[in-house]
N, C-alpha and C positions, 0 to 999 in steps of 0.2 A: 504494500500500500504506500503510495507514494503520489506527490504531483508531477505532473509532466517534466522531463529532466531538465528543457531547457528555460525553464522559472530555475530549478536548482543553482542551475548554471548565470545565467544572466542577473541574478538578485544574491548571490551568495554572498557578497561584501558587504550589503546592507543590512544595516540595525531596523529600516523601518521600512513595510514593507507597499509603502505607499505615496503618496505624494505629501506628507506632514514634514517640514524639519523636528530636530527633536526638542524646538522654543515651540512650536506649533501644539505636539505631543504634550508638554509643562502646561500650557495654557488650557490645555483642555480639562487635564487633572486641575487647573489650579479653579475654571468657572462652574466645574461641577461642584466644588465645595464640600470635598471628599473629606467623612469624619476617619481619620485612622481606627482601624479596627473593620471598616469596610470591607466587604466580602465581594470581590467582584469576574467573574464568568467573562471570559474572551473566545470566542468563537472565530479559528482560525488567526490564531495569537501570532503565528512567524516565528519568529527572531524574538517575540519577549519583550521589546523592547519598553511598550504600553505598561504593560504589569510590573516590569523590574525598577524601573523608574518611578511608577507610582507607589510601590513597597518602599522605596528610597527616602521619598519625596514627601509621601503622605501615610504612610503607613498601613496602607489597605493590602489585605490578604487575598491572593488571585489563583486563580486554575486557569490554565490554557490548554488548546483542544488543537493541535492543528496536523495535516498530514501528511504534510513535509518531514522526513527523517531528519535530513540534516538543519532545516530551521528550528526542530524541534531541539536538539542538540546543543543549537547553538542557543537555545533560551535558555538554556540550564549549566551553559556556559556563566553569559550572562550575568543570571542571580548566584552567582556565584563570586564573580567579579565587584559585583555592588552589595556582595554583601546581606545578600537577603535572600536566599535560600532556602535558608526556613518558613518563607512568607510566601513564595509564589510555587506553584507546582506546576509541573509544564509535560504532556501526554500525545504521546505520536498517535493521532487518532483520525477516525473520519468523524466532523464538528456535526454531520446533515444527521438531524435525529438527536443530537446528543443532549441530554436534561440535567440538570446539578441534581445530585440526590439531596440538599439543603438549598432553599432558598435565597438569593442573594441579592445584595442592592444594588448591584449596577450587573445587566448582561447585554454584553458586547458583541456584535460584528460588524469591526472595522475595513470595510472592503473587498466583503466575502459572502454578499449576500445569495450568488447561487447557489449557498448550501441548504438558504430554503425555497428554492426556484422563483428569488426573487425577493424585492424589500419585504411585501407584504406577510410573506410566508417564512420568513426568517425571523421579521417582527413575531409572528404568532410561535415562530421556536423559542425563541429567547422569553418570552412573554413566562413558557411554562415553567425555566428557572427563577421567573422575578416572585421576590416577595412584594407583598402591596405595598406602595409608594416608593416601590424601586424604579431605575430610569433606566432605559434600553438605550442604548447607541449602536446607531445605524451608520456606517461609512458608505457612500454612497457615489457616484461621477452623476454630475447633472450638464447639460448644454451651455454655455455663457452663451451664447449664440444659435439658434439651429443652422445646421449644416446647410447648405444650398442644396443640395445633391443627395443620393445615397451614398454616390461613391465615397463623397467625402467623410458618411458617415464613420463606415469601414476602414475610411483611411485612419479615424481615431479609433478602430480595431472594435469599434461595435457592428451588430451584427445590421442594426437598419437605424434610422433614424428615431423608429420608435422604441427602440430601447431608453432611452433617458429622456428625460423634460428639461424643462426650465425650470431653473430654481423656484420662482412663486407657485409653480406645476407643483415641483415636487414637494415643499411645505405641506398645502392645501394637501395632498395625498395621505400625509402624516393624520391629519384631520379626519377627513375621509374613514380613518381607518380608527377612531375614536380618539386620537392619542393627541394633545398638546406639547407643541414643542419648547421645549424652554431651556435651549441653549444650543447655539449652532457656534463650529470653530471650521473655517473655510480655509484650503489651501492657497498658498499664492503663487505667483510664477518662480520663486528661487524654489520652494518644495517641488514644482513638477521638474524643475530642470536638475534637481540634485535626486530627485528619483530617475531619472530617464538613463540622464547624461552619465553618473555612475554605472550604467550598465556595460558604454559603451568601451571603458578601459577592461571593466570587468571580463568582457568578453575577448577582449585583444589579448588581455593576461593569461585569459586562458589556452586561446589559439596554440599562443607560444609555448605556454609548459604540455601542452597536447598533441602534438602534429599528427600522429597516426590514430588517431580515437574514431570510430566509425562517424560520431558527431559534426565532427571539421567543418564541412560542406554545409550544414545546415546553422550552424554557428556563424559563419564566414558570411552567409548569404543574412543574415539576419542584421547584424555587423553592417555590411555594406548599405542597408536599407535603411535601419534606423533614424539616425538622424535627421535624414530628409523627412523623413518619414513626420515624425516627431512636430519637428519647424513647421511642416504646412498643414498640419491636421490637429495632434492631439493638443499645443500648444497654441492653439488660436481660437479650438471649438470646444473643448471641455475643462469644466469643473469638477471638485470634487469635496467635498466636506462627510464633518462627524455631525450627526444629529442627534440631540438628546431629548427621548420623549418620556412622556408619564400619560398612563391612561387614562382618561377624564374619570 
């Protein structure tokens, strides 16, 4: 059980597995107004980075779920590193389905929502680990713009246009689905270029310590694309933030 090798590959340098810096990450623990002792569920955790920092920082006790072997590794690296290991547990797992057997006050998925075929059905996962007047957070990409085109859609690696909204779209959605939002933390343009652009040494470093790895070829061709890729699509038409909801 594992994620596609070339996420392994292409993200393996990175602490966050998304478009957040780790000031972005701090802000978000510091406007949820986490009490230490906080109990909080990440669904498709990465790297740790989330819960090891908020252990750090704030003193809240975390379980992460994700199914990456070696992100999951490197989480437990991590809390180890900062010193708080004791406080965060980290489980090479598949997230779709999976229920805290104790309630908890904040449950998370940060950027990982087809593990419930979508916001709405990941909300309703997460929903069954929350205790009442817990807060869900949902990581989300939404449009700053709609795309002209489909192609252009695609070219920011979604499948159509109508996979995302516009941000007052996707708010209202939150609504929609009974839940008040009451706090949002939005990526800016250094978070998507230090998520992206990190890949693309990533991948060259790797190139070089690899040369005969059956991967090369598909490594290579991803490598060459990217960055254009990148500049005229994902960097000009999509968003991305954390949303934090409570159910009315």
């Amino acid at each position: 059980m594992d994620i596609p090798r070339i996420f392994n590959i292409t993200e393996s340098a990175h602490r966050i597995h998304n478009p957040f810096t780790s000031e972005k990450l701090a802000t978000l623990g510091a406007v949820l107004r986490l009490a230490s002792g906080t109990h909080v569920l990440d669904l498709g955790s990465g790297s740790g980075e989330m819960l090891c920092t908020w252990a750090r920082d704030y003193g809240i006790i975390g379980v992460g779920i994700d199914m990456s072997q070696l992100f999951t590794e490197q989480a437990k690296l991590r809390a180890e590193e900062l010193g708080v290991a004791d406080r965060v547990e980290f489980i090479h797992d598949d997230a779709a389905g999976y229920v805290a057997d104790e309630k908890v006050g904040v449950a998370a998925c940060v950027g990982a929502t087809w593990i419930g075929g979508g916001v709405a059905g990941t909300i309703g996962l997460l929903a069954k680990s929350l205790r009442p007047g817990g807060i869900i957070l949902i990581g989300e990409p939404y449009w700053l713009r709609l795309p002209p085109t489909e192609e252009f859609a695609k070219g920011c690696l979604a499948g159509s246009i109508s996979d995302f909204s516009l941000l007052p779209e996707l708010l209202a959605s939150f609504g929609d689905l009974g839940y008040d939002i009451v706090e949002m933390v939005l990526a800016d343009q250094e978070g998507w270029d230090r998520y992206e652009a990190a890949k693309w040494l990533t991948m060259r470093r790797w190139l070089e310590a690899n040369p005969d790895d059956d991967f090369v070829k598909e490594v290579r061709a991803k490598l060459s694309l990217e960055p254009k890729r990148y500049a005229a699509y994902t960097r000009e038409y999509l968003g991305w933030g954390v949303f934090a909801l409570m159910a009315r």
